[in-house]
VOGU-3710 file (C-alpha; in Angstrom, 3 decimals, decimal comma):
1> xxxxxxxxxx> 159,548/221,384/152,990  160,851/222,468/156,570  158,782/221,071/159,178  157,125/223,258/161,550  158,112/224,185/165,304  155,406/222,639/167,982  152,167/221,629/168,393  149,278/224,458/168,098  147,582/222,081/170,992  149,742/223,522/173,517
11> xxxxxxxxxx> 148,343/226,031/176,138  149,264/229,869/175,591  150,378/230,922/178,964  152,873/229,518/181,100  152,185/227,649/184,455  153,618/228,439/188,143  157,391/227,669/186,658  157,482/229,769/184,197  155,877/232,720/186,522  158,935/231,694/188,893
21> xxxxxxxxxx> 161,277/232,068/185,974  160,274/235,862/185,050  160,251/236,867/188,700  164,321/235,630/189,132  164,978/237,090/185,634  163,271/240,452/186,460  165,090/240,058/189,895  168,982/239,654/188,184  167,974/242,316/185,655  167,039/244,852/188,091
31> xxxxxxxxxx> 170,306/244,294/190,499  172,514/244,839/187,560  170,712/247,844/186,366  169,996/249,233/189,618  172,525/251,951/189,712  171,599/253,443/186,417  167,860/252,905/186,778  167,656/255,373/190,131  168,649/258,174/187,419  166,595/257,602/184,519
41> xxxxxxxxxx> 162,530/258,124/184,609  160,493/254,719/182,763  157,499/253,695/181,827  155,704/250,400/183,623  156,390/247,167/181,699  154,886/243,869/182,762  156,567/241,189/181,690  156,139/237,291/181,320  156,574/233,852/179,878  153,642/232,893/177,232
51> xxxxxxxxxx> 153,723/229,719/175,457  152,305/229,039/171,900  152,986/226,980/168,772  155,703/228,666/168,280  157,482/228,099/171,404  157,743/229,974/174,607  158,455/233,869/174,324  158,998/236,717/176,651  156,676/239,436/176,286  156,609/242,950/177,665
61> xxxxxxxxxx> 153,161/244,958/177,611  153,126/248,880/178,537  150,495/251,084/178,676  151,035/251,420/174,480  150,891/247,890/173,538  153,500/245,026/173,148  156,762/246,523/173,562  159,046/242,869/173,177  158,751/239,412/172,149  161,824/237,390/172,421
71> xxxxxxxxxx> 162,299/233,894/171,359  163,481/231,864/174,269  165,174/229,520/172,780  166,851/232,712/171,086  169,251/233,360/173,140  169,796/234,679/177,117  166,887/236,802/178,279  168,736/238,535/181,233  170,732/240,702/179,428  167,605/241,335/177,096
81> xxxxxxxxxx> 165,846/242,421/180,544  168,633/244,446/181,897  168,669/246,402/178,648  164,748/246,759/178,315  165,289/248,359/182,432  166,338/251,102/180,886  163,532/252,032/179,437  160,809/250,297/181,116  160,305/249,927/184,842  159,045/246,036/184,681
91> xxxxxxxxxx> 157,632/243,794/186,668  156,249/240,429/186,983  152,784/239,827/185,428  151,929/236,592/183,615  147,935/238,040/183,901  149,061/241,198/181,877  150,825/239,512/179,142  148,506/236,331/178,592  146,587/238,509/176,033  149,602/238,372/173,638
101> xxxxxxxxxx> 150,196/234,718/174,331  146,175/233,919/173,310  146,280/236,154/170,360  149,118/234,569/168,709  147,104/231,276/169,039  144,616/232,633/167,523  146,811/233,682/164,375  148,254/230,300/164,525  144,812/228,731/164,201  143,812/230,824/161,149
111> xxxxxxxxxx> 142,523/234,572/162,823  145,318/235,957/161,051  143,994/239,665/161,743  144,679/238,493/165,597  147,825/240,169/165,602  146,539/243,814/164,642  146,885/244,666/168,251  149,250/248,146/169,468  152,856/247,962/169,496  155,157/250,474/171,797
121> xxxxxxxxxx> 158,211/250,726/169,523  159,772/253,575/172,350  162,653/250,835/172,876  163,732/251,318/169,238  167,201/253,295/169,148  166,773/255,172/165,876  164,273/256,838/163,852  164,584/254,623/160,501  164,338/251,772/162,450  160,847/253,047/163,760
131> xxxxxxxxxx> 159,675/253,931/159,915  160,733/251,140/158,912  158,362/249,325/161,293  155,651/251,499/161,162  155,477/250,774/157,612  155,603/247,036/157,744  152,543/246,916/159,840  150,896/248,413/156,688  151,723/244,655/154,579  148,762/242,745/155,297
141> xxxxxxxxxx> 148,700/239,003/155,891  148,723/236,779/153,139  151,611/239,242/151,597  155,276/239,816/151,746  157,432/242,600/150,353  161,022/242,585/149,309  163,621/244,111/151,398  164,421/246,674/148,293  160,817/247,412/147,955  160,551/248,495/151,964
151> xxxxxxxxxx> 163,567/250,281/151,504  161,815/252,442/148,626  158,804/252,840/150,337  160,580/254,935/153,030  162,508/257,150/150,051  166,194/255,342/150,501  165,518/252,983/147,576  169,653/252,010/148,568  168,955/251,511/151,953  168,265/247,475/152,018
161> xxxxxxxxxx> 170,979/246,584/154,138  169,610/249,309/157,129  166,141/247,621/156,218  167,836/244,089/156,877  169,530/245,309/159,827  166,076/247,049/160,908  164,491/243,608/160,438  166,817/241,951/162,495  166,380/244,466/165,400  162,592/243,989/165,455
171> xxxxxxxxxx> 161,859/244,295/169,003  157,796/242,979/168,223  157,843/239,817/166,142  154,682/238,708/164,861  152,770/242,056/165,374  155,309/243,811/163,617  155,545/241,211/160,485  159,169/241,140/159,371  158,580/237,857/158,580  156,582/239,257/155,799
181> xxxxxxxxxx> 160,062/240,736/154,424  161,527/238,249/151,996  164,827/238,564/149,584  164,188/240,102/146,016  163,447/236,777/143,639  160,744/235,527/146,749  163,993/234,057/148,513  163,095/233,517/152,130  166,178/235,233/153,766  166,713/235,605/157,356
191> xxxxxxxxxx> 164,325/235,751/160,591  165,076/236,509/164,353  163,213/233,371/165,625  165,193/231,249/162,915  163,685/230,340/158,892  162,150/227,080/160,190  158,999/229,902/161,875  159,378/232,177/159,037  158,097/229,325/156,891  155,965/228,268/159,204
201> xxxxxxxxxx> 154,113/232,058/159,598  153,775/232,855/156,153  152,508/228,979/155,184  149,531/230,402/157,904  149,006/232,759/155,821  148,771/230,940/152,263  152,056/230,892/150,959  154,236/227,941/149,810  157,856/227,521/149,264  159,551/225,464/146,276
211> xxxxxxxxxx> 162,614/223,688/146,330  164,993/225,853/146,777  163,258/228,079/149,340  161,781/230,316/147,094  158,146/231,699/147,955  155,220/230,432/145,554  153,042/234,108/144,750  151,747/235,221/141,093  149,624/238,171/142,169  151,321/241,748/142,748
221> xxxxxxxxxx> 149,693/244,106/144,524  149,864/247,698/144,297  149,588/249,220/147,750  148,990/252,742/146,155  146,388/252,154/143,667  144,654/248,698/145,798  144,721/247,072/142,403  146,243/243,364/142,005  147,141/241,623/138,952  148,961/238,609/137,770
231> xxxxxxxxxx> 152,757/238,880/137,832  153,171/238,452/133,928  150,482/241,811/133,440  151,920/244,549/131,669  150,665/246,987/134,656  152,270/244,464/137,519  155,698/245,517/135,537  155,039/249,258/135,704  154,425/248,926/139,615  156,808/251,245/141,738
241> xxxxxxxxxx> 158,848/248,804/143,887  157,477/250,889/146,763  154,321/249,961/145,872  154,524/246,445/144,937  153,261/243,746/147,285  153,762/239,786/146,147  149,774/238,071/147,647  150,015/234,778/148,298  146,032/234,190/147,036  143,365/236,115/145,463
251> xxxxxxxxxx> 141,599/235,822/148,721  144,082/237,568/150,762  144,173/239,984/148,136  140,620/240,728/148,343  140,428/240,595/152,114  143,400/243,416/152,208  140,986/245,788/150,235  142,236/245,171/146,716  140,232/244,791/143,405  141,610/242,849/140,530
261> xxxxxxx> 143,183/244,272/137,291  141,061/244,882/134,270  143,452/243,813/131,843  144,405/240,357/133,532  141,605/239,560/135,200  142,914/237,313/138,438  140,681/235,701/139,438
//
């Protein structure tokens, strides 16, 4: 078993350095988009540094919801900024993001419908990217689909590798799931933030991985008929791959609105 990232006791926003931090980020991101920025038109962004048990991340709130969550450990967050200028005109405010920062913790410690919060996807470059998104934040917790089965649900059952790349793009972690996005076989494939917190989220959220890396889950959904059954029932086989959710308990599938199978019975 991987162990997890940090302590859930830690506090969820950041103190006066990290407020310092932003405000010289935002400061280097704006002087090397300046020149570009006086001809484009933006929405506000606030922007800070939250801390969690997951680490600390940047966040970026609009008027629409979270708009980015970045991984600080990641990776640089200046040129992050100085891209996100483009399309947002941000500022400094640890106030404005410490929302985010408190409901993660609250996912952490168990709320896992803490995260069902808005999202502004306008920073995503192209239109499958969005649908793909949209979409995932239709998997509810406690379930993961395949990359091939979120590829079908958007009608380009071929398309897993633009559903991977989508995935890796995923300018919201955590309130868009793609850690609920697993390899076909309930391999645990790839994650922005690294495997060691995509284990980490979906163990929050009942699931357990074998030796191997392979997800534990014997109950398939159906997102289109809200029936579940066990994974050896004659009607979990029939299941369009669209369709098909893998639930990590009977709980979770009851609590996403589904009723069990008449023919296995899971109970």
């Amino acid at each position: 078993m991987v162990n997890t990232m940090v302590s859930k006791s830690e506090p969820y926003a950041g103190g006066e350095a990290d407020e310092q931090v932003i405000e010289a980020l935002v400061r280097e991101a704006h002087r090397l988009m300046a020149p570009a920025l006086a001809r484009i038109k933006r929405s506000d962004g606030a922007v800070g540094i939250v801390r969690c048990g997951l680490g600390r991340l940047l966040v970026v709130v609009t008027g629409r919801g979270v708009a980015r969550i970045f991984f600080l450990d990641r990776g640089p967050s200046v040129p992050l900024l100085a891209s996100l200028r483009l399309k947002f005109d941000l500022s400094a405010d640890p106030a404005a993001v410490r929302p985010v920062g408190e409901a993660i913790g609250r996912f952490l410690a168990g709320e896992l419908d803490a995260l069902a919060g808005p999202v502004d996807l306008t920073a995503v470059a192209g239109r499958f990217q969005s649908r793909a998104l949209s979409r995932l934040r239709e998997v509810p917790p406690g379930a993961v689909v395949t990359y091939q089965g979120l590829a079908a649900a958007l009608g380009a059952a071929q398309s897993q590798r633009a559903v991977g790349n989508a995935m890796a793009r995923n300018p919201v972690p955590l309130y868009v799931p793609c850690h609920r996005v697993v390899r076909s076989g309930g391999l645990l494939g790839s994650y922005g933030g690294g495997v060691e917190r995509k284990l980490r989220l979906l163990e929050i959220e009942g699931f357990s991985v074998e030796r191997g890396g392979r997800l534990t889950g014997t109950l398939i959904g159906n997102r289109r008929t809200r029936i579940f059954c066990r994974a050896g029932c004659p009607a979990a086989r029939r299941i369009d791959p669209g369709h098909a959710m893998t639930l990590a308990s009977v709980e979770r599938a009851r609590r996403a609105g589904l009723r069990p199978c008449q023919i296995c019975e899971p109970a």
